[in-house]
N, C-alpha and C positions, 0 to 999 in steps of 0.2 A: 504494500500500500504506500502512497504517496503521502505525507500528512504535511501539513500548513500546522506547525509549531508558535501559538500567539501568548508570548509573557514578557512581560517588562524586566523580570527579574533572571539573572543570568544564569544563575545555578540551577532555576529549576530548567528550564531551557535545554540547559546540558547535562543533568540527570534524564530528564525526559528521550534528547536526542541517543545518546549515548545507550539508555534501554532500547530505545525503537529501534534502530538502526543494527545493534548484536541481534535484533529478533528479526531481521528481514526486512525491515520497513526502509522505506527513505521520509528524509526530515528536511524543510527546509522552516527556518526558523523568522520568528519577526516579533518585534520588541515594543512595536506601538501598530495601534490601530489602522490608525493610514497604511503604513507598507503592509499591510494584513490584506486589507483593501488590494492595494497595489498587486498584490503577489497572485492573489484569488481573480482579480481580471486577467491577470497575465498566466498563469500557468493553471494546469489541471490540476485536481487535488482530489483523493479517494477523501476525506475524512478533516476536520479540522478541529484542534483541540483551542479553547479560545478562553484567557483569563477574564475576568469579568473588569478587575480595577487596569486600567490602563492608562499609562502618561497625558495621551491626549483625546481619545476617541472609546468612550465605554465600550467592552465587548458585550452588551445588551445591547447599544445601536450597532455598533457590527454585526452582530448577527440578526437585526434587524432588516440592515442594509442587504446582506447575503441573501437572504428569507425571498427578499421582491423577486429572484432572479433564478434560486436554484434552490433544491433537494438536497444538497448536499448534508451528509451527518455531522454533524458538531457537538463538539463534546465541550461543555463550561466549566472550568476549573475556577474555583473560590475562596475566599477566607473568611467568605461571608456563609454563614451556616443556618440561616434565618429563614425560615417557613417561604417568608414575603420573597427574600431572596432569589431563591429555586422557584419558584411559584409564579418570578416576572420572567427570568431566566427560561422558563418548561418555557410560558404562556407568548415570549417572541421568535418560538422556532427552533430552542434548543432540542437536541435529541435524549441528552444525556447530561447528569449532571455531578461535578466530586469536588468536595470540599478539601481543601489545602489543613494540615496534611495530610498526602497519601503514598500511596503506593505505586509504584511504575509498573508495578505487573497486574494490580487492580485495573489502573489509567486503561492500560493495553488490554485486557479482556472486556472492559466498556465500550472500547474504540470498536473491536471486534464483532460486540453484539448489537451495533447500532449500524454499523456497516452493512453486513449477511443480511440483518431487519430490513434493509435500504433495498436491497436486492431482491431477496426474497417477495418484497411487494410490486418491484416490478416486474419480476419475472412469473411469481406464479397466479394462479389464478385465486386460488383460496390459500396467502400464506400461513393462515395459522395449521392447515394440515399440507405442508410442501410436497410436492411429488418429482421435482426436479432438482432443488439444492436441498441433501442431505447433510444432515448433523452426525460426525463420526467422534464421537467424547472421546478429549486429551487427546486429540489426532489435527480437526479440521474439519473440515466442509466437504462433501463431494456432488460431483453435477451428474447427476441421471439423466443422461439425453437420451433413455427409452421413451417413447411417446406411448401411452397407455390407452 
């Protein structure tokens, strides 16, 4: 997967980068709102992880902004742990939501199940019983292109 890496703060960045990328992923990273912006017009992206307090452009209108235009899964990292929080966060388009601190292998199996979610609804007809992308536990995904 491709992922659009959005936090102001450096370390997390590169704890984040640093897990994603040992696990297959590639990362490209951005540190304020705007070049989040910038990056998300200019390149593809499977998934976006988006902090909420940012230098100049809250990631709630970010993902606002995204919202007008694309599907894409977005994952809202916080420090805010607040009902209202998560609540405005769900209610502008987030997919998924984790409160700082966490885990980078948590981070990455939310990225995961909000992703395949993404998929799964476009591809199948009824996702809650899929007949085409299978769940193979502590393995992966697989694609059944028997047609039934």
């Amino acid at each position: 997967m491709k992922i659009l890496l959005v936090d102001d703060e450096k370390e997390i960045i590169t704890i984040l980068k640093n897990y994603f990328e040992a696990n297959g992923h590639i990362t490209i990273p951005a540190g304020t709102g705007k070049s989040a912006l910038n990056l998300f017009n200019e390149k593809k992206f499977d998934v976006i992880v988006l902090d909420i307090m940012l230098p100049d452009i809250e990631g709630t209108e970010v993902c606002r902004i995204i919202r007008n235009t694309s599907d894409i899964p977005i994952l809202m990292l916080s420090a805010k742990a607040g009902d209202i929080d998560q609540i405005l966060a769900l209610g502008l388009g987030a997919d998924e939501y984790a409160i700082k601190p966490f885990s980078p292998s948590v981070i990455l199996a939310k990225i995961n199940a909000v992703h395949i979610r993404k998929i799964r609804e476009k591809l199948e007809i009824d996702p809650g019983n899929p007949k085409y992308i299978q769940t193979i536990w502590g393995i992966g995904y697989k694609f059944n292109g028997k047609n039934e």
